[in-house]
MARNU-37287 format. One record per residue (C-alpha): residue in three letters; x, y, z. Coordinates in Angstrom, 1 decimal. Layout:
<pts>
res X Y Z
Ala X Y Z $
...
</pts>
This chain:
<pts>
res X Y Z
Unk 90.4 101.8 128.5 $
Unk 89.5 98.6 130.5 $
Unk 92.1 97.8 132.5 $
Unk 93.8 94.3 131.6 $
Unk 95.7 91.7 133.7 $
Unk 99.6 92.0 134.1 $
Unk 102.6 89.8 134.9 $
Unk 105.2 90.9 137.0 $
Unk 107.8 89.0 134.9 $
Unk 106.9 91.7 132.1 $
Unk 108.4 94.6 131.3 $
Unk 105.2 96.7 130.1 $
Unk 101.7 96.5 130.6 $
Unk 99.7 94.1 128.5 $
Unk 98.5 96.2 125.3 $
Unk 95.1 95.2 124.3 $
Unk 95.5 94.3 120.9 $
Unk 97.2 91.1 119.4 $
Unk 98.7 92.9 116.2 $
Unk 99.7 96.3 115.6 $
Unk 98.1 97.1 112.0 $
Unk 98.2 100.5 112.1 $
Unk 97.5 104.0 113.3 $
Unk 93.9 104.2 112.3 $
Unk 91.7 102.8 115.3 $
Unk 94.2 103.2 118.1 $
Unk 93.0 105.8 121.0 $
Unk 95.0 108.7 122.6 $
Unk 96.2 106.2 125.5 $
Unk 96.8 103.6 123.4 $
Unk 99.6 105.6 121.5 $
Unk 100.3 106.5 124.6 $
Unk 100.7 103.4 126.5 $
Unk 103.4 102.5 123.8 $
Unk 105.5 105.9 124.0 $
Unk 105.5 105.9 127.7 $
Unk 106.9 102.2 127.4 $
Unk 109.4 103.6 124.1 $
Unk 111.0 106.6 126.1 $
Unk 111.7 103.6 128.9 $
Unk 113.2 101.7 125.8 $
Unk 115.1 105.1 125.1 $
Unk 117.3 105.5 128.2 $
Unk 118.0 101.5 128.1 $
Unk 119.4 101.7 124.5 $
Unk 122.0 104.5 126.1 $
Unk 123.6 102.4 128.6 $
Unk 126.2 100.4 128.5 $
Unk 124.3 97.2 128.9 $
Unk 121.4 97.4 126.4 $
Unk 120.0 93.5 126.6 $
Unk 117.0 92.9 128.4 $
Unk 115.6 89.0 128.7 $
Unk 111.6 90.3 127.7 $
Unk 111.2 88.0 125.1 $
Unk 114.0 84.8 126.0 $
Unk 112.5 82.2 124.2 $
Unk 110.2 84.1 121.9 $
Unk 110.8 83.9 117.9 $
Unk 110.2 87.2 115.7 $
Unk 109.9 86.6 111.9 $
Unk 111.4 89.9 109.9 $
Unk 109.4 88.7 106.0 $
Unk 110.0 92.0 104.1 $
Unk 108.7 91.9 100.3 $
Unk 110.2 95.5 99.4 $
Unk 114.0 96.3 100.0 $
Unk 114.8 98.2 103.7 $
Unk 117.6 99.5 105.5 $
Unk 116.5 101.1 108.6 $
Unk 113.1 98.9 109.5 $
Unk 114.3 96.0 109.0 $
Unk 117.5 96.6 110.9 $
Unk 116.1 98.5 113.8 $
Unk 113.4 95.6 113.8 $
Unk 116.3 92.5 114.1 $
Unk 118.3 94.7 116.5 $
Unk 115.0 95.1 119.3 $
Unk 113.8 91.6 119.2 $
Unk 117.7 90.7 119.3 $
Unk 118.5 93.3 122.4 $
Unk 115.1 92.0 124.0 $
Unk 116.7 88.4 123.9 $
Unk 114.2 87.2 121.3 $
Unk 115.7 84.4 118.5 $
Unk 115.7 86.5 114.9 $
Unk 114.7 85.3 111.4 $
Unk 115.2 87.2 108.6 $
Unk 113.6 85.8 105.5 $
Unk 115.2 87.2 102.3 $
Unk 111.7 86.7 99.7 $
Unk 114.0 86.8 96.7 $
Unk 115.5 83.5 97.3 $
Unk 112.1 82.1 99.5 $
Unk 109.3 79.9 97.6 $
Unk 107.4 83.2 96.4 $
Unk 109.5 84.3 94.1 $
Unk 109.0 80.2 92.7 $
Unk 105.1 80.7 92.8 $
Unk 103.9 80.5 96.3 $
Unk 101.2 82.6 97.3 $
Unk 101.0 85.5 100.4 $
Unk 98.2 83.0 102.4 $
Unk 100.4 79.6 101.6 $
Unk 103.5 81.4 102.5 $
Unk 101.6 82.7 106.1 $
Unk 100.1 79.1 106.5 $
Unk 103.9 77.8 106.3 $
Unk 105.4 80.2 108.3 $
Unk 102.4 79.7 111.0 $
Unk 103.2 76.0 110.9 $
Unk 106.6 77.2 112.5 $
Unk 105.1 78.7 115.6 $
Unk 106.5 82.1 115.5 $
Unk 105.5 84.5 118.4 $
Unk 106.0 87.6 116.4 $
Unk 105.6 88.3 112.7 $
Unk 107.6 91.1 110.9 $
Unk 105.6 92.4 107.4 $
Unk 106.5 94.9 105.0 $
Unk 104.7 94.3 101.7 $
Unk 104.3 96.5 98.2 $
Unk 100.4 95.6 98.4 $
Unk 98.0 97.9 100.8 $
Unk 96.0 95.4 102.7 $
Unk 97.9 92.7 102.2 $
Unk 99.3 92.8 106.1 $
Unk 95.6 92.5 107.4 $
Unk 95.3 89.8 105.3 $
Unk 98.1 87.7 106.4 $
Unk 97.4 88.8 109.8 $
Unk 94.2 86.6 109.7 $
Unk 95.6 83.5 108.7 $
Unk 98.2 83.2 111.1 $
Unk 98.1 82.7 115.4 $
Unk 101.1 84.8 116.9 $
Unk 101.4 88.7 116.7 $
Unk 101.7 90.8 113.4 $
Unk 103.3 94.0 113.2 $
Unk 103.1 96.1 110.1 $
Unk 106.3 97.2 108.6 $
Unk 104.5 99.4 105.5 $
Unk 102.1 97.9 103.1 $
Unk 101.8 99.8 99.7 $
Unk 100.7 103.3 100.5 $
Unk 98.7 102.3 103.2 $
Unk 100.1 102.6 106.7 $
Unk 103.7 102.6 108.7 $
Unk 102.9 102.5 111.8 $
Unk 105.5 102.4 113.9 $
Unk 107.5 105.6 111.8 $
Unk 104.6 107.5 113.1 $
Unk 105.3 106.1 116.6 $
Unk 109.1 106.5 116.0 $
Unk 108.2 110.2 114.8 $
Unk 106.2 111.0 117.9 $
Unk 108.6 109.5 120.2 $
Unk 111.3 112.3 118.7 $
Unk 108.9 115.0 118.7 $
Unk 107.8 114.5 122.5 $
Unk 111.4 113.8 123.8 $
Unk 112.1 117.5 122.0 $
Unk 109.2 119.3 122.6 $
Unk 107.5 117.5 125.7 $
Unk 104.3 117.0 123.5 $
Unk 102.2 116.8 120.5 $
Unk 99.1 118.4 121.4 $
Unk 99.0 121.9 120.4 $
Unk 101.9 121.7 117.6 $
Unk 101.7 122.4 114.0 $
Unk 103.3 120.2 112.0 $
Unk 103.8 120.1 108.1 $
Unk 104.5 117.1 105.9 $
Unk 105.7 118.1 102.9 $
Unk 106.4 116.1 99.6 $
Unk 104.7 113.0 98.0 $
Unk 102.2 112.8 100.1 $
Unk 100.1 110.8 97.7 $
Unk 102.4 107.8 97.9 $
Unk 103.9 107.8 101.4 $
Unk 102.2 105.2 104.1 $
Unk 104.2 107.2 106.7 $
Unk 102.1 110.6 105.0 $
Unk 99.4 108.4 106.5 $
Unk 100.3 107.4 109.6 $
Unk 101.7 110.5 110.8 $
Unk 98.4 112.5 109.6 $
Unk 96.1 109.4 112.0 $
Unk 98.5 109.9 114.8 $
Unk 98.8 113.6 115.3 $
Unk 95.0 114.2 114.7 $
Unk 94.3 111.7 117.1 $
Unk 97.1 113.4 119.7 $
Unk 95.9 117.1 119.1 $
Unk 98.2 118.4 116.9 $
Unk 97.5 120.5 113.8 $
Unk 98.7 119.2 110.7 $
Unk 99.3 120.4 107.2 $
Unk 99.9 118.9 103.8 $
Unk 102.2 121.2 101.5 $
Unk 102.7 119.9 97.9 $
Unk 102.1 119.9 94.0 $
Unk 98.2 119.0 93.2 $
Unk 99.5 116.1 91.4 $
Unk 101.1 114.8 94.8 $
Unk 98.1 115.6 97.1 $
Unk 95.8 112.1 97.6 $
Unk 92.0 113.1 96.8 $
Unk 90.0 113.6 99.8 $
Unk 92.7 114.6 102.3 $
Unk 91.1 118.1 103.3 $
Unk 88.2 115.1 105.1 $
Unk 90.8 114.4 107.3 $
Unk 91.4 117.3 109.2 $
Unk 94.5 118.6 106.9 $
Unk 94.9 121.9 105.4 $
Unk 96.4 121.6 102.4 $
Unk 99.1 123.6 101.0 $
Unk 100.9 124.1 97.4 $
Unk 102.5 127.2 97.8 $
Unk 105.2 125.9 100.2 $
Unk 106.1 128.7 102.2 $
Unk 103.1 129.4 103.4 $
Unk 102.3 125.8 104.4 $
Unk 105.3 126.0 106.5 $
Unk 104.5 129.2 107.5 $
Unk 104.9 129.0 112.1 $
Unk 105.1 125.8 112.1 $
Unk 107.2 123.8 114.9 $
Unk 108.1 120.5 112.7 $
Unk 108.4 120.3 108.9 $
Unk 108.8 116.6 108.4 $
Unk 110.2 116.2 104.6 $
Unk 109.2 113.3 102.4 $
Unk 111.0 112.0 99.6 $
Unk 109.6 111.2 95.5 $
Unk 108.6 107.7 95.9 $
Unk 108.9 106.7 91.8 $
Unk 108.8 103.1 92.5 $
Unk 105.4 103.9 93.1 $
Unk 104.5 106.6 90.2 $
Unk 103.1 105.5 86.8 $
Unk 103.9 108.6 84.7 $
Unk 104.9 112.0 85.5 $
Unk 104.2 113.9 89.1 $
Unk 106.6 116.5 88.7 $
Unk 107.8 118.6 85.9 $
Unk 111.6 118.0 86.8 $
Unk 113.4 117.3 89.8 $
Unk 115.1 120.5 89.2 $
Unk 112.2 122.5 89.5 $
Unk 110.5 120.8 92.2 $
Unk 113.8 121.2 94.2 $
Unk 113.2 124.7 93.7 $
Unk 109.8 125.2 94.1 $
Unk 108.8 122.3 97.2 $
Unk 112.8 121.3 98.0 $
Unk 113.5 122.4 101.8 $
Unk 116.4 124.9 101.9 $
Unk 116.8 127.6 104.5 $
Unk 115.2 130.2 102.5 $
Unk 111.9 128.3 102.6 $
Unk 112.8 126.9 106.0 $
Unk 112.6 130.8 106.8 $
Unk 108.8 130.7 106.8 $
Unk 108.7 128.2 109.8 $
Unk 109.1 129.5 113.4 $
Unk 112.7 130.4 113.9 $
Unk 113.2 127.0 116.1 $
Unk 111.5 124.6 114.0 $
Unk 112.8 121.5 113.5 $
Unk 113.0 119.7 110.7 $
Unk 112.1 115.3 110.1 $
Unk 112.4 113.1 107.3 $
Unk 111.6 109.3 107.8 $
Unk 114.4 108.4 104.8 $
Unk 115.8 107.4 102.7 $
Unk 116.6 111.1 101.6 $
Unk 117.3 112.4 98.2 $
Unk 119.6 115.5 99.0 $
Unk 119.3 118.3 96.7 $
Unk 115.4 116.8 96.0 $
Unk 113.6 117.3 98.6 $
Unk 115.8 118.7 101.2 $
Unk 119.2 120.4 100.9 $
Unk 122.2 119.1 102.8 $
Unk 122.7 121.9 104.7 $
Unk 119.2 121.5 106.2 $
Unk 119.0 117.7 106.8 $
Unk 122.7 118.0 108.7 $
Unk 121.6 121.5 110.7 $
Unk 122.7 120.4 114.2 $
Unk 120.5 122.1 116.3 $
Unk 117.2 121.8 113.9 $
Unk 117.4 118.2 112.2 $
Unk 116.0 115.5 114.2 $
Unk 117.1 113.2 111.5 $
Unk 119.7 110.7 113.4 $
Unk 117.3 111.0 116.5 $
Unk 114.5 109.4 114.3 $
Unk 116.8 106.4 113.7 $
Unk 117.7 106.1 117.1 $
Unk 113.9 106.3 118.3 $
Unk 113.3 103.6 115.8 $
Unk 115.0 100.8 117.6 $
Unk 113.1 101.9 121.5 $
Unk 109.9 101.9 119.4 $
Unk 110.5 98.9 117.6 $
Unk 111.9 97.6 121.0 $
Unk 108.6 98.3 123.0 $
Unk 105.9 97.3 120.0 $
Unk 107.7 94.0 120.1 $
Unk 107.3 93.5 124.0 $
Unk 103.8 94.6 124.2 $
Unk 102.3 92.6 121.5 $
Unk 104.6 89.4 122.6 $
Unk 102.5 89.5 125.9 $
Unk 99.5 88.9 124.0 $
Unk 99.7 85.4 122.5 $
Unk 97.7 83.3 124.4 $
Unk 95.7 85.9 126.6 $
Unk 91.9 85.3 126.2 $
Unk 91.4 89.2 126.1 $
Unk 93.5 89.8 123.4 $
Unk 91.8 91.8 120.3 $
Unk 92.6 92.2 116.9 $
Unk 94.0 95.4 115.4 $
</pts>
């Protein structure tokens, strides 16, 4: 990667693209680069005194189109512990819901002179498309099925800090696969970092084409978790499902929900992911999501905010550099 210029009144090395769009055309060090400056993130978020001044004077926009808990949250709290000023647009009571379209809402809220721009949308593509309309930095908060980004990042982070790498693991990602954005960014980012990764679910749950990916796919699920270090557990996304996937959520429960019979198949110290919201007793049993030792659950969510924390101070670097690229 060509190197780029720095400032030494910035807390990480400038990244070189202007938005962060997704997994799909980032490199080994680029992934890198922003876990190296995440795990710094980390050890700051466990001190006493978690404010840093990276982005004093720099305005992030959080514009989410589909409810959140954890993105949105963890996304206010690192522009707000990096010093940045915070909106949070609430779209139910904003001019779309009266008729205002994605580009007229991007050319009003570019009119504002943001620095950083927040986007989760139900639409896949509909990010890249804002992203073209508008001069500051766009992160992508989950578009439709397409891509989440930073849970990937967020997911890596946890799995390095554990393990002390990706390359060389085998990780399954079990569930509704066919749905999930973070399916899809997880899948991009441990290809690209050397890890071996599976698919285990029902056929009707399985996106076509995934095997052209470099996934093994799985619907028996204990072999599919059979050695493997991480089973990362997705839940049933039915906002997304026109008609039926599954024949009840009884059954899948028992045939695809993670308990520690099936968990049994794994290594003995795999650990065990979900990006949540979870459906206990669905896809995972309570036991299993609350196993001290195995369940990297709460970590996730912690990792969320150092993730959050360092996409936001990489990408704010990039405003007005000539060199900047789009992603």
């Amino acid at each position: 990667m060509t190197p780029q210029p720095t400032s030494d009144t910035r807390s990480a090395p400038s990244f070189r693209f202007r938005h962060l769009l997704g997994i799909e055309g980032l490199s080994r060090d680029d992934i890198t680069q922003i876990l190296d400056v995440s795990d710094g993130y980390a050890q700051t978020n466990r001190q006493a005194d978690k404010n840093v001044d990276h982005m004093v004077g720099r305005t992030v926009i959080n514009l989410f189109f589909e409810n959140s808990t954890r993105t949105r949250t963890s996304f206010e709290l690192a522009a707000k512990r990096l010093g940045a000023d915070v909106i949070n647009m609430s779209v139910s009571t904003s001019s779309i819901k009266k008729g205002e379209t994605l580009i007229d809402t991007a050319m009003t809220l570019n009119a504002m002179h943001p620095d950083v721009l927040v986007v989760r949308h139900q639409d896949s593509g509909s990010v890249h498309l804002l992203a073209e309309k508008v001069n500051c930095s766009v992160i992508n908060a989950g578009d439709g099925s397409h891509e989440h980004p930073t849970q990937a990042l967020l997911d890596a982070l946890t799995i390095r800090r554990r393990l002390g790498r990706l390359e060389g693991l085998t990780v399954a990602i079990c569930g509704d696969v066919a749905h999930s954005r973070v399916a899809r960014s997880n899948i991009h980012l441990l290809s690209i970092m050397g890890a071996r990764v599976r698919a285990v679910a029902p056929p009707t749950l399985i996106p076509p084409g995934l095997d052209r990916m470099g996934v093994e796919v799985h619907h028996d699920m204990r072999k599919g978790i059979a050695d493997c270090d991480i089973v990362m557990m997705l839940r049933l996304q039915t906002e997304r499902m026109q008609g039926s996937y599954v024949p009840s959520i009884r059954e899948y429960f028992q045939i695809f929900g993670l308990d520690y019979d099936k968990l049994g198949a794994a290594k003995p110290d795999a650990l065990i992911m979900h990006p949540g919201p979870m459906n206990r007793g669905i896809e995972i049993d309570t036991d299993v999501a609350d196993d001290i030792d195995r369940s990297l659950i709460r970590e996730q969510v912690e990792m969320g905010v150092a993730v959050r924390m360092a996409c936001l101070d990489l990408l704010s670097g990039n405003q007005t550099e000539p060199w900047a690229k789009n992603q």
